[in-house]
N, C-alpha and C positions, 0 to 999 in steps of 0.2 A: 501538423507534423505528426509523422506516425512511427517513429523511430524503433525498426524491428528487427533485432538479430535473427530470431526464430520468428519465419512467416510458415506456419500452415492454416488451408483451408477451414477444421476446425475449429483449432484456439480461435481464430476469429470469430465466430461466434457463440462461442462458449467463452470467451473474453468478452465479448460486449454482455452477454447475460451476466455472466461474474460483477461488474463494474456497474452495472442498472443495484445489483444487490448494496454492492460497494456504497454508491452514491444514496441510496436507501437511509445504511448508518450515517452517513454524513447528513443526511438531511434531519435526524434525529438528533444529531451532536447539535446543530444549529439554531433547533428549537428550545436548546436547554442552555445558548449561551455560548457554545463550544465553537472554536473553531471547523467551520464542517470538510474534516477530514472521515473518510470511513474505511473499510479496509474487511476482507474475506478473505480466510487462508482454506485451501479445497485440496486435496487429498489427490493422490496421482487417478485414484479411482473415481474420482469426481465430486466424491463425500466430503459436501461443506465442514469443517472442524470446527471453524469461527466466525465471528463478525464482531463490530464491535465501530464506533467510534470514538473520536477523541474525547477524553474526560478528564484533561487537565486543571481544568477553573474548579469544577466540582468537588473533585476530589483532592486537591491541592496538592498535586502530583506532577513537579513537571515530566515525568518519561510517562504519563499520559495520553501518549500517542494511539492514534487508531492501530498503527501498525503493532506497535509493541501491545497492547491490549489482548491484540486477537490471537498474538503470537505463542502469548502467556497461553492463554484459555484453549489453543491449538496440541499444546505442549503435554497441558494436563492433560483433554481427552485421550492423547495418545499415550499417557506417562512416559513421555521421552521428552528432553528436551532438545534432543537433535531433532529435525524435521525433514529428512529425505524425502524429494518424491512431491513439496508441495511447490503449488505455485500460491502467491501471494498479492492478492490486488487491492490496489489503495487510488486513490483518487486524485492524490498529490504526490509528487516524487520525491521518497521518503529523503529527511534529513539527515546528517552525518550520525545520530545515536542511533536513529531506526536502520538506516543503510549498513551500520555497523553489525546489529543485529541479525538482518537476517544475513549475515556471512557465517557468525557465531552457530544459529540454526543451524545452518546448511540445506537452505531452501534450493531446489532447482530451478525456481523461474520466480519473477518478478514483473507483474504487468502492474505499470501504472497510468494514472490519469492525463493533468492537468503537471506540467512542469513548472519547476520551483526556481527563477531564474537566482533569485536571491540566497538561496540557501539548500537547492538542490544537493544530494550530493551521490546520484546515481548516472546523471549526465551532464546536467548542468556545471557544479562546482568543481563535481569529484567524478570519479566512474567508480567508487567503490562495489566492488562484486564482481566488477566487468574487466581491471586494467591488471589483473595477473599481478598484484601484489600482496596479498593476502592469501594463505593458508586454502580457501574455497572461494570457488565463483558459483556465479551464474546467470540462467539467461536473463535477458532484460527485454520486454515490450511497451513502448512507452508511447502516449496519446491516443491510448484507447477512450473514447467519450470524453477527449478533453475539451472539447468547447462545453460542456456541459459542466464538468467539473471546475472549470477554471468561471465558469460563470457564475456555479454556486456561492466560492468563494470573492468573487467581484462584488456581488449583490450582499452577502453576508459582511464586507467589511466597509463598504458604500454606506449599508445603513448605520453602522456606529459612526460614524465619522460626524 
């Protein structure tokens, strides 16, 4: 499933580059225990700002989120903590505190992975950003590299079990 408000030629592959990044941090989240969630916020100019993944167990944080991490560290580089102009990719589709979030920012796009039937709240649960109830929207791409992302996390919660 590739669920795409905004389809152009680029972002497609400048979304799958973004999201090879993404899933990067999530594969380092996973080798330390973490849920492998990962997440890159890129600048309208193409200028990576962040990366990061989740580091809730670690740091015994639950807004520990890859999303919210990167968002922080995106906010600082730019001393602003409004975020115009970026788009923001994560591997998972972000929960109702990170989805809340980047409305708060005021990110213009949102590409995600692997959907969250459980706790989604970008398409799945909620359409927070997308359903014109909130202050700011924005766009949504969703199941860029999700077989890949959704397998990270299949295989990462397979073997705790």
């Amino acid at each position: 499933m590739r669920a795409t408000v905004a389809d152009d030629k680029q972002w497609q592959s400048d979304d799958d580059r973004m999201m090879a990044r993404a899933l990067t941090q999530a594969r380092l989240a996973a080798a330390m225990g973490e849920v492998p969630v990962g997440a890159v916020v890129v600048a309208a100019d193409g200028t990576i700002l962040a990366e990061a993944g989740n580091n809730c167990i670690a740091a015994a944080d639950p807004s520990g989120h890859a999303e919210m991490r990167a968002l922080r560290q995106a906010a600082l580089a730019l001393d602003n903590y409004r975020l115009p102009g970026v788009t923001v990719y994560v591997t998972l589709e972000p929960c109702p505190m990170c989805a809340a979030l980047l409305v708060h920012a005021r990110i213009d796009r949102l590409v995600f992975g692997a959907v969250d039937p459980k706790g989604g709240a970008v398409v799945s649960k909620y359409r927070i950003g997308s359903d014109g109830l909130l202050n700011h929207g924005f766009t949504v791409t969703g199941g860029v590299c999700a077989e890949e992302c959704g397998r990270l996390l299949q295989d990462f919660f397979r073997k705790r079990r």
